[in-house]
N, C-alpha and C positions, 0 to 999 in steps of 0.2 A: 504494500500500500504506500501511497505516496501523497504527500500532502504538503502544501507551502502557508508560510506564517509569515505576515508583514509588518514591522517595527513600524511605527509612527507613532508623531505627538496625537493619541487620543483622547479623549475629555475625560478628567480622573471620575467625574459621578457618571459617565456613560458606562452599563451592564451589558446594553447589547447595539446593534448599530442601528436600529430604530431611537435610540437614544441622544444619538448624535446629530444637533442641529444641521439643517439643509442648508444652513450659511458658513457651518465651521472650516478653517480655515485654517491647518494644520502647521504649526509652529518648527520648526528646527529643532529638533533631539539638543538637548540641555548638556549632550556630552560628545565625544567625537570618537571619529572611528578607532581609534588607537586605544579610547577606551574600553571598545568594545573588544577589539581583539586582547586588552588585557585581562578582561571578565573571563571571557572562555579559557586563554591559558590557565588562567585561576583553578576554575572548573573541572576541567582536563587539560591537566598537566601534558598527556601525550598529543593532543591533539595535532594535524598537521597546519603549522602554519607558513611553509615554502611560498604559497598564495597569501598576503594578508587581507588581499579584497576576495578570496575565495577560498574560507578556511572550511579544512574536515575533520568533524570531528566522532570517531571511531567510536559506536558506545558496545560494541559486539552485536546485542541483537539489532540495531536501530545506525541508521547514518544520517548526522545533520552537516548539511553545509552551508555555511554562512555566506552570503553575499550581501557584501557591503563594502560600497566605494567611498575610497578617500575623498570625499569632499568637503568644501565647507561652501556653505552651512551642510551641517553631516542633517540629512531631513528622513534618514529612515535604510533600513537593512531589510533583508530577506531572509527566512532560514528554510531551507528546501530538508525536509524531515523523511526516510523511506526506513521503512522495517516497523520496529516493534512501538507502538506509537506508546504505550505507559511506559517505556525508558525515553522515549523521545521528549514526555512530556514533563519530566521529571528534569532533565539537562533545559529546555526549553522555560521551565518556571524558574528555576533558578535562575538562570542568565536574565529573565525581565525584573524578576527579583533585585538582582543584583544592579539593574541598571536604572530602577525607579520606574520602566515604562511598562506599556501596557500592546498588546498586538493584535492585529486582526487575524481571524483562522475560519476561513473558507467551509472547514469541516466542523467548527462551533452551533449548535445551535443557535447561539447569541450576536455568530460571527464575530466574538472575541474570543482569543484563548484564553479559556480558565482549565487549570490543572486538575 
């Protein structure tokens, strides 16, 4: 199974994307990409980072790969998720955890991802 998740500024009291005003107007990510590629080294420590705009990161049953370009304003990341999605979602919470944000997820009910 395969599934992708999209990092952006989302409205922190938006639950689902019915929630989120028809005017919002999505802010720049509060930190930058180097951040983000710090968070997942954090995370897993093995991860490959050869790519730092397309890291992979190994969880055995589950592979995420992160896509996110260096830019600034850094306005949002990708993480393209295949295999075991409760290991995937588990690496996946923690890194929005870890980075204060919140993500859209296509296969959510809510069309946010909640873990």
């Amino acid at each position: 199974m395969a599934r992708d998740i999209y990092v952006q500024d989302i409205p922190a009291e938006a639950l689902t994307v019915g929630d989120i005003p028809d005017d919002w107007e999505p802010a720049p990510l509060p930190y930058s990409h180097s951040v983000v590629v710090a968070a997942v080294a954090e995370l897993v420590p093995d991860a490959d980072l050869s790519n730092r705009e397309w890291i992979v990161v190994n969880l055995g049953t589950a592979l995420v790969e992160v896509s996110a370009s260096d830019e600034s304003p850094f306005e949002g990341f990708a993480l393209h998720v295949r295999g075991d999605n409760g290991r995937a979602n588990v690496f996946v919470a923690q890194l929005l955890e870890r980075l204060g944000s919140k993500a859209f997820d296509i296969d959510s009910e809510t069309g946010i991802f909640t873990s």
